[in-house]
VEXVO-576168 format. One line per field, with one value per residue (C-alpha): residue number from 1; residue in three letters; x, y, z. Coordinates in nm, 4 decimals, m for minus. Each point is the difference from the previous one (the first is absolute). Layout:
BEGIN
i = (NUM:...) $
aa = (ALA:...) $
px = (X:...) $
py = (Y:...) $
pz = (Z:...) $
% end
This chain:
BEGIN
i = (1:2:3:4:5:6:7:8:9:10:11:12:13:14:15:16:17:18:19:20:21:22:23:24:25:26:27:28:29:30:31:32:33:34:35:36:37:38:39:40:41:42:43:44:45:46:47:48:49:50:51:52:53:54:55:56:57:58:59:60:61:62:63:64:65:66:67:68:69:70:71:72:73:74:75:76:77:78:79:80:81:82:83:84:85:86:87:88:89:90:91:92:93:94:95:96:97:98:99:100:101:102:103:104:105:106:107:108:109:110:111:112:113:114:115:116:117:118:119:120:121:122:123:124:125:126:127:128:129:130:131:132:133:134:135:136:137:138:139:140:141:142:143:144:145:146:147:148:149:150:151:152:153:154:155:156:157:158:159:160:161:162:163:164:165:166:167:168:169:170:171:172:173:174:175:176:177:178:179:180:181:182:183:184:185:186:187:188:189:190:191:192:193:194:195:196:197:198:199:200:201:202:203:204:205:206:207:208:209:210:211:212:213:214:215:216:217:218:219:220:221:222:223:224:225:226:227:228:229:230:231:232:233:234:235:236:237:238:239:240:241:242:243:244:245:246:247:248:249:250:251:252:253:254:255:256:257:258:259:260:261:262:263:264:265:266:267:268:269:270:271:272:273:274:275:276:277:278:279:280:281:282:283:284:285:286:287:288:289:290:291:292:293:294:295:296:297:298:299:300:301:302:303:304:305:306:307) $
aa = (UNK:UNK:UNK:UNK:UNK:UNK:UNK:UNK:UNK:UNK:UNK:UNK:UNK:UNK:UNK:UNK:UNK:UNK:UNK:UNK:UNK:UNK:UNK:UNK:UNK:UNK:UNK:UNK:UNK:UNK:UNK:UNK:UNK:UNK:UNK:UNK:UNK:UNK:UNK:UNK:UNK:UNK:UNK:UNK:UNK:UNK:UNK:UNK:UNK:UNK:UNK:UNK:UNK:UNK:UNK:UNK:UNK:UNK:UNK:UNK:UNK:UNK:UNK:UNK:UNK:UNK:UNK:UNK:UNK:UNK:UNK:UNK:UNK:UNK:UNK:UNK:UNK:UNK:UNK:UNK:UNK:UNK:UNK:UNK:UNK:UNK:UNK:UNK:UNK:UNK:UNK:UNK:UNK:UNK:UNK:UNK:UNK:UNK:UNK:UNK:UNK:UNK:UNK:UNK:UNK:UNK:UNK:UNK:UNK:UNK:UNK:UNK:UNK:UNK:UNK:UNK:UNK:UNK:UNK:UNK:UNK:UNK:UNK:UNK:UNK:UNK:UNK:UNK:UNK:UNK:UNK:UNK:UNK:UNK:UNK:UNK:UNK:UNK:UNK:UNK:UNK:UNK:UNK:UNK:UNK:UNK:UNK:UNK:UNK:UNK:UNK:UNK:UNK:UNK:UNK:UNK:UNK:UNK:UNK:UNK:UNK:UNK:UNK:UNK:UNK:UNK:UNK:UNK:UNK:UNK:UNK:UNK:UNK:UNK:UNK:UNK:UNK:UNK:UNK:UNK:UNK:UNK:UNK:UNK:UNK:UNK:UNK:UNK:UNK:UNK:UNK:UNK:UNK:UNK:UNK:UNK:UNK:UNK:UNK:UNK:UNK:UNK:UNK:UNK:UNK:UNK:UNK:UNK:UNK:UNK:UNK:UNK:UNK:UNK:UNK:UNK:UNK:UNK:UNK:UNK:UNK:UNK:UNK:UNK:UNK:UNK:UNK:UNK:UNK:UNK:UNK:UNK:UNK:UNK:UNK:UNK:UNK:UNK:UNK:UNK:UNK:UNK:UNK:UNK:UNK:UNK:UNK:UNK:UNK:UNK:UNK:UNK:UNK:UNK:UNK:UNK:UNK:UNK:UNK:UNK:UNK:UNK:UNK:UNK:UNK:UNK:UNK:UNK:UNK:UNK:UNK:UNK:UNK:UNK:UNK:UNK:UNK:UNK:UNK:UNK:UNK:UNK:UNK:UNK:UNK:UNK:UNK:UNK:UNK:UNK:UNK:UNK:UNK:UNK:UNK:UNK:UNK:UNK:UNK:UNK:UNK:UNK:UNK:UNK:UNK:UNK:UNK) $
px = (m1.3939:m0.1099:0.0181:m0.1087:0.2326:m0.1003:0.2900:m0.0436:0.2457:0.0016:0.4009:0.1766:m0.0263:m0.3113:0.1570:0.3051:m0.1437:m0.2552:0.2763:0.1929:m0.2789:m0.0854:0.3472:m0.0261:m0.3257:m0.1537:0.3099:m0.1510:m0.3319:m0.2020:0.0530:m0.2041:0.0867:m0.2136:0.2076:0.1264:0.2428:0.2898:m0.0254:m0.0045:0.2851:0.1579:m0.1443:0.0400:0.3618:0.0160:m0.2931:m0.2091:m0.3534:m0.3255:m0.0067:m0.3330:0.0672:m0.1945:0.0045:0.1627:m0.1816:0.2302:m0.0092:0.1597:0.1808:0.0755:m0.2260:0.0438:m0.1245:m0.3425:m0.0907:0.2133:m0.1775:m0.3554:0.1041:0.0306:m0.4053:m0.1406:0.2739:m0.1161:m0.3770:0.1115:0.2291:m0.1616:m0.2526:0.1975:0.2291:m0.3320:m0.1473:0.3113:0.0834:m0.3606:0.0358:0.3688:m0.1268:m0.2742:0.2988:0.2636:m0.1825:0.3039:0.0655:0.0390:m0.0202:0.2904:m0.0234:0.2810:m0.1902:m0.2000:m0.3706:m0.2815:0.1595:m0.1178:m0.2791:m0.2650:0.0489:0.3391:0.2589:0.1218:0.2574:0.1440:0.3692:0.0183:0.1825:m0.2246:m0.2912:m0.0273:0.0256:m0.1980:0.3299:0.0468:m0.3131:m0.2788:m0.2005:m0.2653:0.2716:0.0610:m0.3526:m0.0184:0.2834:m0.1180:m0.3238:0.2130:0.2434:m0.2707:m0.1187:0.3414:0.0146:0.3314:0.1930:0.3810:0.2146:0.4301:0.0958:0.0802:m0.3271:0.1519:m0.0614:0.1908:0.1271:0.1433:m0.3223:m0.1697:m0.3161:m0.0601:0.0142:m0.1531:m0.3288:m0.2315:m0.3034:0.0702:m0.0797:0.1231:0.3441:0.3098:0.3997:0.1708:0.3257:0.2288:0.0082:0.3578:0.1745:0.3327:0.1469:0.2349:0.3610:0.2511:0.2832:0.0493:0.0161:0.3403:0.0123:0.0258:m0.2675:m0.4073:m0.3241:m0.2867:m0.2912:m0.2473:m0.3617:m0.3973:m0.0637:0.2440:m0.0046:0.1097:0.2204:0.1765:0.0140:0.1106:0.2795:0.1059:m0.0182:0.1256:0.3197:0.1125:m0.0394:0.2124:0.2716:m0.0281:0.1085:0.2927:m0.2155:0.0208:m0.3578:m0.2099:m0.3637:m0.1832:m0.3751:0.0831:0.2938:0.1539:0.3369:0.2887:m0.1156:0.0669:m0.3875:m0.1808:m0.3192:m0.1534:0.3087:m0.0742:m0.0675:0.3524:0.1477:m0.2741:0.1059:0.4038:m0.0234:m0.2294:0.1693:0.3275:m0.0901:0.0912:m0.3270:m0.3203:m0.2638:m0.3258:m0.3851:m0.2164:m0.2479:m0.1040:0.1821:0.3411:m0.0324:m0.0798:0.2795:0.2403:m0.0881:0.0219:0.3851:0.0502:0.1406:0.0063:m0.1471:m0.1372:m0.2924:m0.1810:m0.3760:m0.1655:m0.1607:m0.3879:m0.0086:m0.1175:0.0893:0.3463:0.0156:m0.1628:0.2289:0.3265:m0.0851:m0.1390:0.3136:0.3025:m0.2067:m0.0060:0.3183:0.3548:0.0454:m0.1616:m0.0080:m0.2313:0.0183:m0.2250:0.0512:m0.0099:0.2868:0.2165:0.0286:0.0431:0.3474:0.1030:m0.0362) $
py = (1.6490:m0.2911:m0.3558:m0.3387:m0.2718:m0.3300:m0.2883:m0.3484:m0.2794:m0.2379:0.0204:0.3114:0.1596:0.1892:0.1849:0.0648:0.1687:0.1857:0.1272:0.1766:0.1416:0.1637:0.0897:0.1894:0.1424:m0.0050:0.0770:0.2819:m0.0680:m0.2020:m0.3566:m0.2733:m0.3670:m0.2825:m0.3815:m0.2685:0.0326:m0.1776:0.2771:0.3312:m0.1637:0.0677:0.3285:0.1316:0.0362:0.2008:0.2510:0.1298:m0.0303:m0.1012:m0.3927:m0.2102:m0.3669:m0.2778:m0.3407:m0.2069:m0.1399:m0.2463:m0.1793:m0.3893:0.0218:m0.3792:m0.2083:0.0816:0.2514:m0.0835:m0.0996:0.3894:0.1692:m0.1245:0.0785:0.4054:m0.0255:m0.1101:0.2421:0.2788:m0.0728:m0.0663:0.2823:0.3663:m0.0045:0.0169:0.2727:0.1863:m0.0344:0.1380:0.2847:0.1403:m0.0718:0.1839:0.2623:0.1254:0.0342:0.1454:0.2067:m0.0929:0.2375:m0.3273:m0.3440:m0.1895:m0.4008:m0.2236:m0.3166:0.0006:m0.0414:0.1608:0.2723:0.3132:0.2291:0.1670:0.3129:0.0281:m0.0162:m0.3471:m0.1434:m0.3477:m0.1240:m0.2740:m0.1212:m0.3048:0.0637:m0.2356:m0.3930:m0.1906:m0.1042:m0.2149:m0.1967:0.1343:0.3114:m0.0470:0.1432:0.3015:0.0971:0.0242:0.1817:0.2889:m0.0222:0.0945:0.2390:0.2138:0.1123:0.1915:0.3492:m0.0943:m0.2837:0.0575:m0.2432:0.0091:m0.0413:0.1763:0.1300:m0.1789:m0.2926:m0.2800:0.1272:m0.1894:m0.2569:0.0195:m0.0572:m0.0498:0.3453:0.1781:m0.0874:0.1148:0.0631:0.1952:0.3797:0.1152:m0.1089:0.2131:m0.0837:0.0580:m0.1633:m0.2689:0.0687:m0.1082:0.1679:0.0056:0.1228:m0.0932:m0.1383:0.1850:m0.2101:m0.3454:m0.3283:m0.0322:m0.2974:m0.3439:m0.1320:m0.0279:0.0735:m0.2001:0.2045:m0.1668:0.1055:m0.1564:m0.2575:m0.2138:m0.2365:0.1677:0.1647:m0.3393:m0.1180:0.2988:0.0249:m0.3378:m0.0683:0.3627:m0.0345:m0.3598:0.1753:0.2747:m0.2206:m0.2019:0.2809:0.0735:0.3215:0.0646:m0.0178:0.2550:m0.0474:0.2739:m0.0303:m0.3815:m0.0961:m0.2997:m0.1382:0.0372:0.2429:0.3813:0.0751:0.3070:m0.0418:0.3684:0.2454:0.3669:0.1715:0.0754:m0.3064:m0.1771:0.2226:m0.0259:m0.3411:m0.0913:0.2963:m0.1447:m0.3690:m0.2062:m0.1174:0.0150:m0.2960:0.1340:m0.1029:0.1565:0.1853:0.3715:0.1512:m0.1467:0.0382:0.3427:0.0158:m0.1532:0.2667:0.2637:m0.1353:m0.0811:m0.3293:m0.3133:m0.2500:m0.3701:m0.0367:m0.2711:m0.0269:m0.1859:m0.2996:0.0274:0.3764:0.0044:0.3655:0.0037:m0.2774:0.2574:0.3060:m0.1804:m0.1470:0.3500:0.2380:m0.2732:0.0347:0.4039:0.0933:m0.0475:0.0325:m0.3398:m0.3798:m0.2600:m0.3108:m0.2625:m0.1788:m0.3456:0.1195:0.1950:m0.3284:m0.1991:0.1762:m0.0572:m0.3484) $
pz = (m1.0005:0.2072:m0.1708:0.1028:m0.1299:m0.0497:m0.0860:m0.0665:0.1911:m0.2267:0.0215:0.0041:m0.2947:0.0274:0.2611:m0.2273:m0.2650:0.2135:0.1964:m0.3480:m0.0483:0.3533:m0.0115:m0.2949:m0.0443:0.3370:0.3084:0.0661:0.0972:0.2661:m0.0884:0.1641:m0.0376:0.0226:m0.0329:0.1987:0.2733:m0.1803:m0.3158:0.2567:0.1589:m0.3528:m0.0835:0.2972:m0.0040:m0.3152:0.0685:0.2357:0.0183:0.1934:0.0398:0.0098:0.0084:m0.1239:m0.0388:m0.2425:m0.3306:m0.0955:m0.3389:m0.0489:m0.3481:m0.0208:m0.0972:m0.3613:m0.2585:m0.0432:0.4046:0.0780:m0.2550:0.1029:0.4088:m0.1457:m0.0911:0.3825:0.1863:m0.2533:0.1376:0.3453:0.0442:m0.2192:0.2869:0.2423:m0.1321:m0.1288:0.3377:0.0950:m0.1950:0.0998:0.3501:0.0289:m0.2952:0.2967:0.2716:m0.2154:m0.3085:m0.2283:m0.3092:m0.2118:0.0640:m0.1849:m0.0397:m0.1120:m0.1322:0.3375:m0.2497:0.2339:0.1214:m0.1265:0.0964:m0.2260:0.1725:m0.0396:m0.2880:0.0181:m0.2078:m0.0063:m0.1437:m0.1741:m0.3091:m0.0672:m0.1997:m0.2068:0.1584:m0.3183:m0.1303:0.2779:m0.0932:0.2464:m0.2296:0.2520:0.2593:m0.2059:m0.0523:0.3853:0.0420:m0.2204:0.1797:0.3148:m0.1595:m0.1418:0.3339:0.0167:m0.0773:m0.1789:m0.0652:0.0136:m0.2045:0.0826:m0.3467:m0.3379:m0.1625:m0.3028:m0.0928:0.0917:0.3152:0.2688:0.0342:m0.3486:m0.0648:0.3639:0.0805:m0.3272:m0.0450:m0.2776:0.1704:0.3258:m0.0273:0.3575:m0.0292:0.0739:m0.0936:0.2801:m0.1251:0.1877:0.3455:0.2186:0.2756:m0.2059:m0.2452:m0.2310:0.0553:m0.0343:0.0433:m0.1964:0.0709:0.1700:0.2144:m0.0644:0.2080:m0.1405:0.2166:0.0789:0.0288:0.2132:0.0154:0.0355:0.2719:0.1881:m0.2226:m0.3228:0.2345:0.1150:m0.2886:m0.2598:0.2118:0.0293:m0.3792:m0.0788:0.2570:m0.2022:m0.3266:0.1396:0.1301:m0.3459:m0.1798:0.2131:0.2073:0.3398:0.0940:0.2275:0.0969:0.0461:0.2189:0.1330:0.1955:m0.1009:0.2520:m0.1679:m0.2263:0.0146:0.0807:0.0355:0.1013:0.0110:m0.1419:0.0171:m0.2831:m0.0359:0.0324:m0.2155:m0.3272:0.0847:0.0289:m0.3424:m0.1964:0.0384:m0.0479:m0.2954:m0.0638:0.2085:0.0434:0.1050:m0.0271:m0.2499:0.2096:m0.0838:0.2561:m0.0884:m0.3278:0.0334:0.2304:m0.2236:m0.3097:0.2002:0.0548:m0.2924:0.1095:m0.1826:0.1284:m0.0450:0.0865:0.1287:0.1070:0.2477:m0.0723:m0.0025:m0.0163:m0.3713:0.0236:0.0833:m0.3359:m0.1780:0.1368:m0.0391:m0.3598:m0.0864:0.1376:m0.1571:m0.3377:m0.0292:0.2581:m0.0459:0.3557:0.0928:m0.0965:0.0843:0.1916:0.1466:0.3187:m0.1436:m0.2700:0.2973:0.1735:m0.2362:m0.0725:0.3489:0.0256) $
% end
């Protein structure tokens, strides 16, 4: 089977989760990837496939929640005709079986059975229900729309990802490349777990590496590099779950990915989302509420205890 694969940059973990699930349903088929250079630099040392590259779309998550949430609506517009004219354009030169979009809105083709991955599906609660009635406008031109979470509600994003009036929606489960630890926390040292722009990079890690110290950990900061810090800035895959399996405690953002990364674990974590993504305030309230395995903090409170 030939599929066309379609990942969105904004940050790293579209890629991520796309990439459990070539791994584990697709290896053995033709898989074509369409992202940005910086992402198949990623993927493509953990699995071989066809590489088309395209530009960045980037996204600026700091000027606050409402000013971020409003950017989504014009890059929405501006960008699912560019990935439709796309996936019609490289549907004619490569005839794919299936055409496979993670959050990339546009790219599907009537001809062909075209699904897209996404676990938000329902934005009103962040104050914009115009927003969501144009996202279902877009999602029901997919043949299917794959959600990575429990079919039972809550899940790991609540009522963002189970929405009442979608027909065409299948549970794919939680999607991460790992699986979970199997040895404990045996270290006395805590991780950082950097992730999003350079910003929230920057400063999760410098905030997250004073809480550390505070509390008498060893710090290590994983996707920034901070001098005098034990810093990994892109661990195998390895590495990455010896390292946060055997930590203490982990610090982390609360996008998707990570939390979906963290669950599969099983590794308690705090987690701590970026300010003016209202989702990741959403996420992190939502998964400290209904799992053991994580607490909640804001940025504002986290620094406030290192001062």
């Amino acid at each position: 089977m030939r599929i066309l694969w379609c990942i969105l940059d904004w940050g790293i973990g579209h890629i991520t989760r796309s990439f459990a699930l070539m791994k584990d349903k697709y290896a053995q088929d033709e898989n074509i990837v369409i992202t940005s250079k910086p992402l198949h630099q990623w993927l493509s040392k953990r699995f071989e496939y066809i590489p088309i590259t395209i530009p960045s779309l980037d996204m600026d998550y700091q000027l606050g929640p409402i000013a971020s949430t409003s950017l989504r609506l014009p890059s929405l517009i501006q960008h699912k005709q560019f990935y439709h004219h796309l996936a019609h354009t490289l549907t004619k030169k490569f005839n794919p079986d299936i055409l496979i979009s993670d959050n990339c809105y546009g790219f599907y083709h009537m001809n062909k059975f075209s699904v897209i991955i996404t676990h938000q599906v329902k934005v009103s609660i962040y104050g914009f229900p115009f927003v969501e009635g144009i996202i279902k406008q877009e999602l029901i031109k997919f043949s299917e729309v794959w959600i990575p979470d429990f079919e039972n509600f809550p899940g790991l994003a609540g009522i963002l990802s189970h929405p009442a009036d979608l027909k065409h929606v299948k549970y794919i489960g939680p999607l991460s490349r790992f699986t979970m630890c199997k040895t404990q926390a045996t270290q006395d040292y805590g991780v950082v777990l950097t992730s999003g722009p350079p910003a929230s990079r920057i400063s999760l890690a410098t905030i997250g590496t004073k809480w550390l110290l505070q509390k008498g950990l060893k710090p290590i900061v994983i996707g920034y590099t901070i001098k005098g810090v034990e810093s990994l800035s892109d661990p195998d895959d390895t590495t990455f779950k010896e390292v946060v399996c055997k930590a203490k405690i982990v610090i982390a953002r609360a996008g998707y990915s990570t939390i979906m990364d963290l669950y599969a674990l099983h590794k308690k974590a705090m987690v701590v989302p970026t300010p003016g993504q209202p989702e990741q305030e959403f996420i992190a309230r939502h998964v400290a509420r209904h799992f053991n395995l994580f607490s909640y903090k804001t940025e504002t409170q986290l620094l406030k205890e290192v001062q």
